[in-house]
C-alpha positions as CSV (number, residue, x, y, z in Angstrom):
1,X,-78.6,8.2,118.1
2,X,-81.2,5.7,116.7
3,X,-79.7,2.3,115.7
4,X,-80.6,1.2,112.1
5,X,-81.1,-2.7,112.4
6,X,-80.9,-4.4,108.6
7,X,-82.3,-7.7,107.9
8,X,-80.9,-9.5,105.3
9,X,-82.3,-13.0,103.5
10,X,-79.8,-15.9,104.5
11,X,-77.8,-17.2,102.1
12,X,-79.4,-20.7,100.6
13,X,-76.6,-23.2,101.8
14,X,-75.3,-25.6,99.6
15,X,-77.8,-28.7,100.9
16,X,-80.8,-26.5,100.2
17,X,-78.8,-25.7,97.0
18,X,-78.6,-29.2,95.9
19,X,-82.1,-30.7,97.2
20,X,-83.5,-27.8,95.1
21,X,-81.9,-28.7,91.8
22,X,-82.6,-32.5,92.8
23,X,-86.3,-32.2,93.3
24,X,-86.2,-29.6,89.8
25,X,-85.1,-32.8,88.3
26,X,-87.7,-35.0,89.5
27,X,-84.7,-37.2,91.1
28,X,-85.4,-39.2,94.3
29,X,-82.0,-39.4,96.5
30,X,-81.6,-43.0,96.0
31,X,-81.3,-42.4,92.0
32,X,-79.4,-39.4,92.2
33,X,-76.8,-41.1,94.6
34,X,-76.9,-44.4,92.5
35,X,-75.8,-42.4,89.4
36,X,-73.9,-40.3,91.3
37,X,-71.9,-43.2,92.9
38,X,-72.1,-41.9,96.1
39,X,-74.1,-43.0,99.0
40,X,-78.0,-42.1,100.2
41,X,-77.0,-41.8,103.8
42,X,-74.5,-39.3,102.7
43,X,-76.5,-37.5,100.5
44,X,-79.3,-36.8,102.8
45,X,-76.4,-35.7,105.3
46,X,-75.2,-33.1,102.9
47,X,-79.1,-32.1,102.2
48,X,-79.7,-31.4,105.6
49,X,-76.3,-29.4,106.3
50,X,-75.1,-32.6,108.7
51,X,-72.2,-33.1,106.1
52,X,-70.0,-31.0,103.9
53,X,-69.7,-31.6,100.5
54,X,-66.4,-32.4,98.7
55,X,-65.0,-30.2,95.8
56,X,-65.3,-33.3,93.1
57,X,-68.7,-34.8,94.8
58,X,-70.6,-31.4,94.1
59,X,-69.6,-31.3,90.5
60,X,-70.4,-35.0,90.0
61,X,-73.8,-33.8,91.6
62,X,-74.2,-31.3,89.6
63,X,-73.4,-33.3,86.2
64,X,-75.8,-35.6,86.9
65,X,-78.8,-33.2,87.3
66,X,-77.6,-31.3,84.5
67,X,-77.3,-28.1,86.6
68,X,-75.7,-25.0,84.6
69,X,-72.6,-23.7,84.9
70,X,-73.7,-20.3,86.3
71,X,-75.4,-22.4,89.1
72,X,-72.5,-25.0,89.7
73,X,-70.7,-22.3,90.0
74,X,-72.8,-20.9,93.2
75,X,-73.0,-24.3,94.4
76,X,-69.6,-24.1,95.4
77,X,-69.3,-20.8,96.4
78,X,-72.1,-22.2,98.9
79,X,-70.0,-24.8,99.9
80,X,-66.6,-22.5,100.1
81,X,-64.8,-23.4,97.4
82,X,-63.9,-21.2,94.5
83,X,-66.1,-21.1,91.2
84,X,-64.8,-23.5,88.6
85,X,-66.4,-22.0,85.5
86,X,-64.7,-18.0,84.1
87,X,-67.9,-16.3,83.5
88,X,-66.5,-13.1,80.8
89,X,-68.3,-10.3,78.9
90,X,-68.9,-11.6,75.7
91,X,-66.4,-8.9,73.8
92,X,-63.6,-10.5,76.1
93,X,-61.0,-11.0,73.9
94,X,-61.1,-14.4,75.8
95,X,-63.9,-15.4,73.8
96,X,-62.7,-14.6,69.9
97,X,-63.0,-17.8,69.1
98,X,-66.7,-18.0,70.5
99,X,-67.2,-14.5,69.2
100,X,-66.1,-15.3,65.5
101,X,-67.9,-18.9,65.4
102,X,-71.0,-16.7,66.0
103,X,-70.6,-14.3,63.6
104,X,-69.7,-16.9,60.4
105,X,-72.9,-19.0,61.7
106,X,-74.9,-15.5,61.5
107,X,-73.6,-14.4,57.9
108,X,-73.8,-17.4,56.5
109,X,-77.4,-17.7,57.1
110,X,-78.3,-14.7,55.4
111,X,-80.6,-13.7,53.1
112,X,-82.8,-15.3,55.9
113,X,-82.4,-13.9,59.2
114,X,-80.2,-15.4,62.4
115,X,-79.8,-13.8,65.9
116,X,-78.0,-14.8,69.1
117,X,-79.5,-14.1,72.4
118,X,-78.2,-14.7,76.4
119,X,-80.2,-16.8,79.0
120,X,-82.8,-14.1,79.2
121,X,-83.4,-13.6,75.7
122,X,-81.7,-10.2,75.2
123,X,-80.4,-9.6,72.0
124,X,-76.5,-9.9,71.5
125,X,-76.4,-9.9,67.9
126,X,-77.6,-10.4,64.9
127,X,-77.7,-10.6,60.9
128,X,-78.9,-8.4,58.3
129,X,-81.7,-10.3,57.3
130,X,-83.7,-9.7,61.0
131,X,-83.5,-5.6,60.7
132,X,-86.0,-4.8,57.7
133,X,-88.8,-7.7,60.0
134,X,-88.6,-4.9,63.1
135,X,-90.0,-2.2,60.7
136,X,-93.4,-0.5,62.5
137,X,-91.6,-2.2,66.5
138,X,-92.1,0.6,68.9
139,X,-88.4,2.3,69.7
140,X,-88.6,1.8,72.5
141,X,-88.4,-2.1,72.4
142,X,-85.8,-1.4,69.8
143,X,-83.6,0.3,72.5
144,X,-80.7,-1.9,73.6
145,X,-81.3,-4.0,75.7
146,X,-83.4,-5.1,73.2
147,X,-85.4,-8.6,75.1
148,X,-86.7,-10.5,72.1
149,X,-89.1,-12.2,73.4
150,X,-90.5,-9.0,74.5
151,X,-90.3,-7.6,71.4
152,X,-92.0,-10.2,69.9
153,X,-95.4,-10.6,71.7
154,X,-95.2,-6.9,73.0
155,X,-98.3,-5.1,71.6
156,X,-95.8,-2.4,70.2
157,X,-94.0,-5.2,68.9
158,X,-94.4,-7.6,66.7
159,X,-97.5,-8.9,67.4
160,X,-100.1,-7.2,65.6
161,X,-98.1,-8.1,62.4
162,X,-98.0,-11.8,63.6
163,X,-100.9,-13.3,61.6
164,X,-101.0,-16.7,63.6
165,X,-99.9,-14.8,66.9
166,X,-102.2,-17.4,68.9
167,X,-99.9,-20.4,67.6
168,X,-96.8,-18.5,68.0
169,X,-97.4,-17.1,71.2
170,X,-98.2,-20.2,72.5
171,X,-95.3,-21.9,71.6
172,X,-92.9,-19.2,73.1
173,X,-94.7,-19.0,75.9
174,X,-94.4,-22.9,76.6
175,X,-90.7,-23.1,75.7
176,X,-90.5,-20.3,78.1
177,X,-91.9,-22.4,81.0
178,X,-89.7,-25.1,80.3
179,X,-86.7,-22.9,81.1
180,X,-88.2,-21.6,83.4
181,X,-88.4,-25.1,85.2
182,X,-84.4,-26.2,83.9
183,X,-82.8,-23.1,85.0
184,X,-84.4,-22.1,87.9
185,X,-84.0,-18.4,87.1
186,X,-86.2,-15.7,88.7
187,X,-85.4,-13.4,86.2
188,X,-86.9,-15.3,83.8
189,X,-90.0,-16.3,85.9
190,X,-90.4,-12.3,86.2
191,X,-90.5,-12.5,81.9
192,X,-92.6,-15.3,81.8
193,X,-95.1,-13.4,84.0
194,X,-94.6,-10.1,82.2
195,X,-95.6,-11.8,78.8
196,X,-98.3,-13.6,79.8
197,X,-100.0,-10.6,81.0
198,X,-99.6,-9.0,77.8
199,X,-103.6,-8.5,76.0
200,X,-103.2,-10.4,73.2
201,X,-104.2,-7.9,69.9
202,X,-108.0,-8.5,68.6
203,X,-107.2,-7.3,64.7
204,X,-108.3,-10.2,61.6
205,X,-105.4,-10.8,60.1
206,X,-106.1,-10.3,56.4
207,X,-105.0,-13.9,55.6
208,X,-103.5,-16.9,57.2
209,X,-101.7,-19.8,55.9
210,X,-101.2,-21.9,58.5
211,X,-103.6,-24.2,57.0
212,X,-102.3,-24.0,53.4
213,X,-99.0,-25.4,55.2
214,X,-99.1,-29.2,55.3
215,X,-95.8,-28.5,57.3
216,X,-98.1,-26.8,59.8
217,X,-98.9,-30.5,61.2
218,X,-95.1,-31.0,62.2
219,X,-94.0,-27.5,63.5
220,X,-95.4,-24.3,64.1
221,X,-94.6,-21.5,62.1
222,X,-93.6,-17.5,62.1
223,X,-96.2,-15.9,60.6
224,X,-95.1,-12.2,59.4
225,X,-97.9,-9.8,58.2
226,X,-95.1,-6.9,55.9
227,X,-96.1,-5.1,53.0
228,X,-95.1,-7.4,50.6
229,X,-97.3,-10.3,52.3
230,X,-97.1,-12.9,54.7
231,X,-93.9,-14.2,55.3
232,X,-93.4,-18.0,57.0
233,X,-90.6,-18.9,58.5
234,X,-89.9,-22.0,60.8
235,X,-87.0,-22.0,63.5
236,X,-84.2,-23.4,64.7
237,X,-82.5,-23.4,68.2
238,X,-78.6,-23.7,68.1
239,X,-75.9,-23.9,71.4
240,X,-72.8,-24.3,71.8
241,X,-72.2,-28.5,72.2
242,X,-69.4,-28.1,75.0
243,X,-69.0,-25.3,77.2
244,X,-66.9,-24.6,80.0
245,X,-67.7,-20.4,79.7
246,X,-70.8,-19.5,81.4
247,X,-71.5,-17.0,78.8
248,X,-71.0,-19.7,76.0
249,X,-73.1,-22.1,77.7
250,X,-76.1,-19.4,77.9
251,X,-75.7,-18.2,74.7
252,X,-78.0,-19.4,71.7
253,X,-78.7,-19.1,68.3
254,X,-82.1,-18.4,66.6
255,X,-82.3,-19.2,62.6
256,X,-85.0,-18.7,60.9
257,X,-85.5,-20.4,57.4
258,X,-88.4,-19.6,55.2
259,X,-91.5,-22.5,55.5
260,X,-92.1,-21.7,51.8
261,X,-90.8,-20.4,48.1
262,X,-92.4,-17.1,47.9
263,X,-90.6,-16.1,51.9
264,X,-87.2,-17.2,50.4
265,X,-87.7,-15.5,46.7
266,X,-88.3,-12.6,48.7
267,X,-85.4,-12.4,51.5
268,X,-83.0,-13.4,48.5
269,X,-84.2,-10.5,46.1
270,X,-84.7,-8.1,49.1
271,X,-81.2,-8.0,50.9
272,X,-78.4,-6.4,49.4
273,X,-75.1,-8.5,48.9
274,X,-72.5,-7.4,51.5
């Protein structure tokens, strides 16, 4: 009988752990220890795997280089202690509270549409006001799990109906990088490589007016090509201001609010009252 022999990637262990988030950060030892209140020479001795953390040193660690709560949490599971922060399904009834904050912030926004995604920018939910903006998405994209992103700068997406689709994709595509570089996610590096490769659709917009905004020169703008005209919206990035739930802390809200009268005229005479 033939002997199967698997090889499996080692385990990162909690000094490679840390040095990783440290250099992330930009932080020499000697900074992160000095904020840290610990010392260099012990630092670099838990770095190299010559000393073992404590429980309260790792989290102090990890406060300091603003590491989150998913990843503290695999720190010290590196380390061998047990995870600090519950990490739940969001319809937990653990998190009705959470749950019910989201849903107010989401109504209330309406006529003008609100969503909440996770930390890879699949949908969780949203308000009425974003349904009648997906009209002409492929269904496919529409199928849960619906990635937003995705379905924004997918050619079956959104993006032909995106009249400044340069600007916008762009900017999502940046802000994409940067959490790419805080969270240190390879799920989201496999996004940010997916989208980038997308061809970007060669169709004249019939109009633009991203230079009738003066606006334009302090954000940048949604642009929405529908058949009752270009709608403009400009955004808004909401979070939860102190977690101790992973699935809190990676949860975010998207509002958008009309960039000019004749967007809000429209979603207010357009969406039926609840």
């Amino acid at each position: 009988m033939a002997t199967v022999i698997r090889s499996e990637v080692p385990r990162a262990g909690v000094g490679e752990l840390l040095r990783d988030w440290r250099k992330r950060r930009h932080q020499s030892q000697l900074a992160l220890a000095l904020e840290a209140g610990v010392s260099q020479r012990h630092l670099s001795f838990v770095e190299s795997g010559r000393a073992q953390p404590s429980r309260e040193m790792l989290l102090r660690l990890a406060e300091q280089l603003d590491v989150p709560l998913r990843a503290r949490n695999r720190l010290l599971h590196a380390a061998g202690f047990a995870p600090v922060y519950p990490e739940r399904p969001f319809a937990d009834p653990a998190l009705d509270a959470a749950r019910r904050a989201v849903d107010r912030v989401l109504a209330a926004h309406e006529p003008f549409p609100a969503l909440a995604v996770d930390r890879h920018w699949t949908l969780v939910t949203a308000n009425r006001a974003v349904a009648p903006l997906l009209v002409g998405a492929s269904p496919a994209l529409l199928a849960p799990p619906v990635n937003v992103l995705r379905l924004s700068l997918h050619p079956g997406g959104l993006a032909p109906a995106i009249v400044n689709l340069g600007q916008w994709r762009s900017y999502l595509l940046q802000r994409l990088t940067r959490e790419c570089e805080v969270a240190g996610d390879a799920k989201l590096d496999d996004l940010l490589a997916e989208l980038k490769g997308y061809p970007v659709p060669s169709r004249a917009p019939s109009r633009s007016t991203v230079a009738a905004h003066a606006d334009a020169r302090v954000f940048v703008p949604l642009e929405l090509e529908t058949p009752a005209g270009v709608l403009s919206f400009i955004s808004t990035t909401t979070v939860f201001g102190t977690p101790v739930d992973v699935t809190v802390a990676e949860l975010a809200l998207e509002s958008f609010f009309p960039a000019d009268v004749s967007t809000a005229e429209y979603l207010r005479e357009t969406l039926p009252s609840a």
